[in-house]
C-alpha positions as CSV (number, residue, x, y, z in Angstrom):
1,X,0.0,0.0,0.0
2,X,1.2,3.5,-0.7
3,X,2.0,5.9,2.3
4,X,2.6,9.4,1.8
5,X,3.2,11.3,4.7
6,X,4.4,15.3,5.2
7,X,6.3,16.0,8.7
8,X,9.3,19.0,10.0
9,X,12.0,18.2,11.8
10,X,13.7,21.0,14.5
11,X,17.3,19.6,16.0
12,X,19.4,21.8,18.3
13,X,23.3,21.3,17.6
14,X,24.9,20.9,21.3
15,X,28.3,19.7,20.2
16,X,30.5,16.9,19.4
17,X,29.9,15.3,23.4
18,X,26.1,16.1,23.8
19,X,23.0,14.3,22.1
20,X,21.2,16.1,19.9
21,X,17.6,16.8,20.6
22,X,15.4,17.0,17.8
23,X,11.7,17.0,17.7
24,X,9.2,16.0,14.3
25,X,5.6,17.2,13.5
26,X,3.8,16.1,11.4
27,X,1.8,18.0,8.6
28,X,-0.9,18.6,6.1
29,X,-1.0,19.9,3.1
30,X,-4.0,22.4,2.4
31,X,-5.8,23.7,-0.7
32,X,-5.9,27.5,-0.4
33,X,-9.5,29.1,0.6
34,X,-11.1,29.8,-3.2
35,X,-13.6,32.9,-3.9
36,X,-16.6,31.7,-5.7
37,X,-18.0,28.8,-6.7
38,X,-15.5,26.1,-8.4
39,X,-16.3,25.5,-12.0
40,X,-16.0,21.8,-12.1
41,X,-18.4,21.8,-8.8
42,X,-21.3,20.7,-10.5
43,X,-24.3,17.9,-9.7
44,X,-24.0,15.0,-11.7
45,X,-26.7,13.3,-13.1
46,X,-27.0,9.7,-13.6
47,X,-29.8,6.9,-15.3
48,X,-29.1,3.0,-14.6
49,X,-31.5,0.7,-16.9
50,X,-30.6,-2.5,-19.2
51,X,-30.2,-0.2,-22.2
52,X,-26.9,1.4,-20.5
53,X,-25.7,-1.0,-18.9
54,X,-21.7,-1.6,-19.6
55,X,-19.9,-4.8,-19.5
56,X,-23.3,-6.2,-20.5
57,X,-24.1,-7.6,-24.1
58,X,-27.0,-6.7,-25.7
59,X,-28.4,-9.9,-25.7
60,X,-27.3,-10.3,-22.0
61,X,-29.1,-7.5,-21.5
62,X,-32.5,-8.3,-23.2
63,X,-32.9,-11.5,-20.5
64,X,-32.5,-8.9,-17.3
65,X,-35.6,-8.2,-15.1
66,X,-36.7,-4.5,-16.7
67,X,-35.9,-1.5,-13.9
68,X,-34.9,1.7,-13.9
69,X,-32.9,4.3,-11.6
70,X,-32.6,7.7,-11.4
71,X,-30.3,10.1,-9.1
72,X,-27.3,12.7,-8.8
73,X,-24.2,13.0,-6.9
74,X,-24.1,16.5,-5.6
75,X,-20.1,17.3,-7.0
76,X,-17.6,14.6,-7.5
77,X,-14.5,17.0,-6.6
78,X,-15.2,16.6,-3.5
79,X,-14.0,18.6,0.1
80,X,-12.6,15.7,2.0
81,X,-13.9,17.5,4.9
82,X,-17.3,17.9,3.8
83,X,-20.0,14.9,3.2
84,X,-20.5,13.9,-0.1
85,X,-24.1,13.9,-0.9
86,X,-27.0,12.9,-4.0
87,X,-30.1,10.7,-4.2
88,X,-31.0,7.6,-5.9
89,X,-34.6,7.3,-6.9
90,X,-35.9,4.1,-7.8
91,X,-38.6,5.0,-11.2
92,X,-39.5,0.7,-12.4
93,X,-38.5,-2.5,-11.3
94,X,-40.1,-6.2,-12.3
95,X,-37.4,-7.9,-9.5
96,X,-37.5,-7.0,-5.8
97,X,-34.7,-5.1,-4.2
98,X,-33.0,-6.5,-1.7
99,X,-31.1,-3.3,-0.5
100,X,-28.9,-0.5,-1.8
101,X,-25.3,0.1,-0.4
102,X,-22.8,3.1,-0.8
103,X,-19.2,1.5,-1.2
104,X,-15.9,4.0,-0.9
105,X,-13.1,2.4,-2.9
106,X,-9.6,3.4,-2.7
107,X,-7.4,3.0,-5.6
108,X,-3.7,2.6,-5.4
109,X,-1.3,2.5,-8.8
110,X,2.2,1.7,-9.0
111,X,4.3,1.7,-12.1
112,X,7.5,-0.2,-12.6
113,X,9.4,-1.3,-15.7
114,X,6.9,-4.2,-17.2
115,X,3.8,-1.9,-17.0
116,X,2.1,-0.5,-14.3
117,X,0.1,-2.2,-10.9
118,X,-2.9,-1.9,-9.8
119,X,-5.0,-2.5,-6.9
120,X,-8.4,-1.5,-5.5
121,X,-9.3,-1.7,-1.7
122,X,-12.8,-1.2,-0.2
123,X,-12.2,1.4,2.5
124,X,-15.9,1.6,3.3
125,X,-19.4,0.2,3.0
126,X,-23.0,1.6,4.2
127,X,-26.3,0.4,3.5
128,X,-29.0,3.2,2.7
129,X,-31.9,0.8,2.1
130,X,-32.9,-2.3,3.1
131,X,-36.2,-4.4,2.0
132,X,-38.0,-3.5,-1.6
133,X,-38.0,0.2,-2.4
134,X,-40.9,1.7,-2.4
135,X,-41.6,3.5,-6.0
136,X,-40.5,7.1,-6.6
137,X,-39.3,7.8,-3.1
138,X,-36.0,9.4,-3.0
139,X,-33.7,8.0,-1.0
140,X,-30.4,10.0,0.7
141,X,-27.1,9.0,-0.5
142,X,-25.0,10.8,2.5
143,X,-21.8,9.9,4.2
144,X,-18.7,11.3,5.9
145,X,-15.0,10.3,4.1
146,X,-13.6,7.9,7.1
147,X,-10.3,10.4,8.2
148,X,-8.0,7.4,8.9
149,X,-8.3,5.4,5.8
150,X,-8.7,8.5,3.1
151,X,-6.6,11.2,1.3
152,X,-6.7,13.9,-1.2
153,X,-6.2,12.5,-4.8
154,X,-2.7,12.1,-5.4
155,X,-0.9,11.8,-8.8
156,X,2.8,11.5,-9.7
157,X,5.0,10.0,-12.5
158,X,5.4,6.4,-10.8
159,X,1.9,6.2,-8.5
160,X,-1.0,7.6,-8.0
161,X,-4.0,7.2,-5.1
162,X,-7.5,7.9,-6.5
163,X,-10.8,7.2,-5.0
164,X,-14.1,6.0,-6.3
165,X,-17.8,5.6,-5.2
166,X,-19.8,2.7,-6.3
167,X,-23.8,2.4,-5.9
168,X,-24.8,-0.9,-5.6
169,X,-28.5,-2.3,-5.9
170,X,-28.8,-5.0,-5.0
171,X,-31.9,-7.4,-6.1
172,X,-33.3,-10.2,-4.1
173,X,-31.6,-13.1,-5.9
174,X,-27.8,-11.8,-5.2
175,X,-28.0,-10.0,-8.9
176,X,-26.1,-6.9,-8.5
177,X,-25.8,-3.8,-10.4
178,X,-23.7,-1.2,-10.0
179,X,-23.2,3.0,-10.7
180,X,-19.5,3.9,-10.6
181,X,-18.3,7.7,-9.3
182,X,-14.7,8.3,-9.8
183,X,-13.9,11.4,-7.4
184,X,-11.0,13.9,-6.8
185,X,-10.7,14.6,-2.8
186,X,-8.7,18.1,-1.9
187,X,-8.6,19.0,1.5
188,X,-9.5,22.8,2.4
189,X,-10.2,23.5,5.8
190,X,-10.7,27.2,5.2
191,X,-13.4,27.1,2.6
192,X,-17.0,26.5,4.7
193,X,-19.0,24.2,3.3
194,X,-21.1,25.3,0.2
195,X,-25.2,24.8,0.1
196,X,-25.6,24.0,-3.9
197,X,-28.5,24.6,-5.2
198,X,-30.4,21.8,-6.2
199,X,-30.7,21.7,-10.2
200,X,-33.0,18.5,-10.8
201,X,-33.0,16.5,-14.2
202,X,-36.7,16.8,-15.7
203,X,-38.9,13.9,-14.6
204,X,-36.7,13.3,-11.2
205,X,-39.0,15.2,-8.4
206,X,-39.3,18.3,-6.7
207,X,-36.1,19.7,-5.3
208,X,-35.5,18.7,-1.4
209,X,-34.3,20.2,1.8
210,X,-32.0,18.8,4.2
211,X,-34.3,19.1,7.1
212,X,-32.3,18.7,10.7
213,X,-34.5,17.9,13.8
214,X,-33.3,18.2,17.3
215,X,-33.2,14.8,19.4
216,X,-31.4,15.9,22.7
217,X,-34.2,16.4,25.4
218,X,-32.4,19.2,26.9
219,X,-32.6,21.0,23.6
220,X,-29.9,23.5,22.0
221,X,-28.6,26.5,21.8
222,X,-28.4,28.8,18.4
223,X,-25.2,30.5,18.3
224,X,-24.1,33.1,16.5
225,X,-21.2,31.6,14.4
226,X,-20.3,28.0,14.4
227,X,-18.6,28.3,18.1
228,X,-19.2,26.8,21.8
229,X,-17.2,30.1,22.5
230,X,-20.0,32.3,19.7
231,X,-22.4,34.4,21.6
232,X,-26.1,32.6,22.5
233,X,-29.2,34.6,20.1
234,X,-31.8,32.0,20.7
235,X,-32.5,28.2,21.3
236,X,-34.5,25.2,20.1
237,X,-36.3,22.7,22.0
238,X,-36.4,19.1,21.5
239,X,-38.1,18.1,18.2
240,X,-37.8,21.3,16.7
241,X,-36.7,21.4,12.9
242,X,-34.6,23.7,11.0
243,X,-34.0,23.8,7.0
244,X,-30.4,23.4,6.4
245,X,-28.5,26.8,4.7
246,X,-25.0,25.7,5.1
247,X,-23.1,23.1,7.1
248,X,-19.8,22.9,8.5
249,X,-17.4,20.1,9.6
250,X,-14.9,21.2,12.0
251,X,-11.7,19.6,13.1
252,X,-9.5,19.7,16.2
253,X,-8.9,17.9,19.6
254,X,-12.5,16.5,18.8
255,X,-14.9,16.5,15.2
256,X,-17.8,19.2,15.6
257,X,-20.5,19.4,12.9
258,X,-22.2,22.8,13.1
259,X,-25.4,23.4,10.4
260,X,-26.6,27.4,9.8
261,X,-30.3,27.7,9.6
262,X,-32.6,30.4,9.9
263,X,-31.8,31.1,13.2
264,X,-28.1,31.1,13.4
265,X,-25.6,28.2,13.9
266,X,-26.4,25.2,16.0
267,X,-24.0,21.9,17.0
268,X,-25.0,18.9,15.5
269,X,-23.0,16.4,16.8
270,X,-19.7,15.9,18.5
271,X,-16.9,13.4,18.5
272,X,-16.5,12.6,21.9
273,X,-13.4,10.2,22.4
274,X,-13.9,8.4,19.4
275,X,-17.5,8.2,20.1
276,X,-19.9,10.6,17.7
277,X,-23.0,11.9,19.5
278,X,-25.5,13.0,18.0
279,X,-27.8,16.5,18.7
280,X,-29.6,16.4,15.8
281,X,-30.9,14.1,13.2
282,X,-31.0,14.9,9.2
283,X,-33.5,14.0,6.3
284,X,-34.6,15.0,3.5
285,X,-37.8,16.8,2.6
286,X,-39.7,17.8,-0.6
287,X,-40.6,21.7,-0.6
C-alpha cells in the first residue's frame, strides 16, 4: 500500500559530546480558501437501466428483469472534509430489491518497468436501504469520508491514489448492479461548506431540503457563528426542525458538525473520544 506522509524536523546542535535533541511534526498539506464557486463543482446526473448498462451484451441485457434508476451526486470534486451527498430514486423494477449500499473504494497504482500495478481496496461500505423500495421515493445518498483510511487524490509520474464511489442495488436473488463515481478529494479547511442549489434532471421530483431535527431532550442553543465560544441569540427545543443553509465540519482535539439555519448556527453532533453523538438528526424533505 502507498504511504505518503508530510512532517518537520527542528534539531538543536549541542556539540561533538552532547546528544542532539530534535523534535518532528507532522503536517498537512491544504488547498488555499477559493472565492466563488469552483467551476467543475457541479451535480452529476446519472440513469441506470438495461439499455446502458456496460460490460453487458445486448443480448445479455435483453434476459435482465426491466428497472430503472434515477439520481445525482451533488459534486464529485469533493471537500474531503465535507459529506459527499446525492439521491437515488428508484422509477421501475419487475425484480424485488434486496437493498442498496454506498461502497468507498480506494485505488492505489504503482508503475515499474513491465507496465504498471494496480490494486483496489474497499475502504468503506453503508447500507442506505434495506427491504423493496418503495416507487418514486427518494432516498439520501450521504456519508462522511472515514479520516484514517482516506486522502486527497494524489498523482505522480510512478503512482497515483484515487478514489471511487460505487452504488450498488442489490436485487433479491444476489443480482447486482452497480453506478461507478470516480472522485477527486482536496482537502480545504478554510473554505465553509457550500449549500448547492439543487438543479433536478426533468422527470426526477421536486427539489428537497436537508431538514435537521433536534433529538437531545435538553434541547440546543443557536449561536451566532459555528462556536461553543459564539455568543447565545436564541434556542431550540427538543423536536424542533430547522431547514439546512450551510453546514460545517470542523476539526481539532475532537470533530464538531455545526449546520446554519434560519436562526443562526447550532452543533450537531460531537466526537466525543472516538465516540460521535449526535444532537440532531437529518432527512430529506420535498418543498
Amino acid at each position: 500500500y502507498i504511504t505518503v506522509t508530510y512532517h518537520v524536523t527542528a534539531k538543536v546542535k549541542l556539540g561533538v559530546f552532547a546528544v542532539d535533541p530534535s523534535v518532528k511534526t507532522e503536517f498537512f498539506v491544504e488547498v488555499p480558501q477559493s472565492d466563488g464557486k469552483r467551476e467543475d463543482d457541479e451535480p452529476t446526473h446519472f440513469t441506470v437501466s438495461p439499455s446502458n448498462l456496460k460490460n453487458v451484451s445486448s443480448s445479455q441485457a435483453k434476459r435482465l428483469p426491466h428497472f430503472l434508476f434515477e439520481g445525482m451526486v451533488r459534486t464529485k470534486v469533493c471537500n474531503i472534509l465535507e459529506p459527499f451527498r446525492g439521491e437515488i430514486v428508484i422509477r421501475e423494477t419487475e425484480q424485488k430489491i434486496r437493498a442498496i449500499e454506498l461502497q468507498l473504494v480506494r485505488v492505489e497504482t504503482c508503475v515499474y518497468s513491465e507496465g504498471e500495478a494496480r490494486e483496489a481496496t474497499e475502504v468503506q461500505n453503508i447500507q442506505i436501504a434495506s427491504g423493496n423500495i418503495i416507487p418514486n421515493l427518494p432516498i439520501p445518498i450521504y456519508f462522511f469520508f472515514p479520516k484514517i483510511f482516506t486522502c486527497t487524490t494524489m498523482k505522480t509520474i510512478t503512482f497515483q491514489v484515487r478514489f471511487e464511489v460505487n452504488v450498488l442495488v442489490i436485487f433479491e436473488d444476489d443480482h447486482l448492479i452497480s453506478e461507478n463515481f470516480p472522485i477527486q478529494l482536496y482537502r480545504d479547511r478554510t473554505h465553509a461548506p457550500r449549500s448547492i442549489p439543487y438543479a433536478p434532471k426533468p422527470g426526477l421530483g421536486s427539489p428537497k431540503s436537508l431538514i435537521w431535527t433536534v433529538v437531545t431532550k435538553k434541547g440546543l442553543y443557536v449561536r451566532k457563528a459555528p462556536s461553543k465560544n459564539a455568543t447565545i441569540i436564541a434556542g431550540l427545543d427538543w423536536g424542533n426542525s430547522v431547514r439546512e443553509l450551510a453546514c460545517k465540519v470542523k476539526e481539532g482535539e475532537s470533530m464538531e458538525v455545526w449546520v446554519k439555519h434560519s436562526e443562526g448556527w447550532s452543533l450537531a453532533s460531537k466526537d466525543y473520544g472516538g465516540k460521535l453523538v449526535h444532537f440532531m438528526k437529518s432527512d430529506y424533505r420535498v418543498e
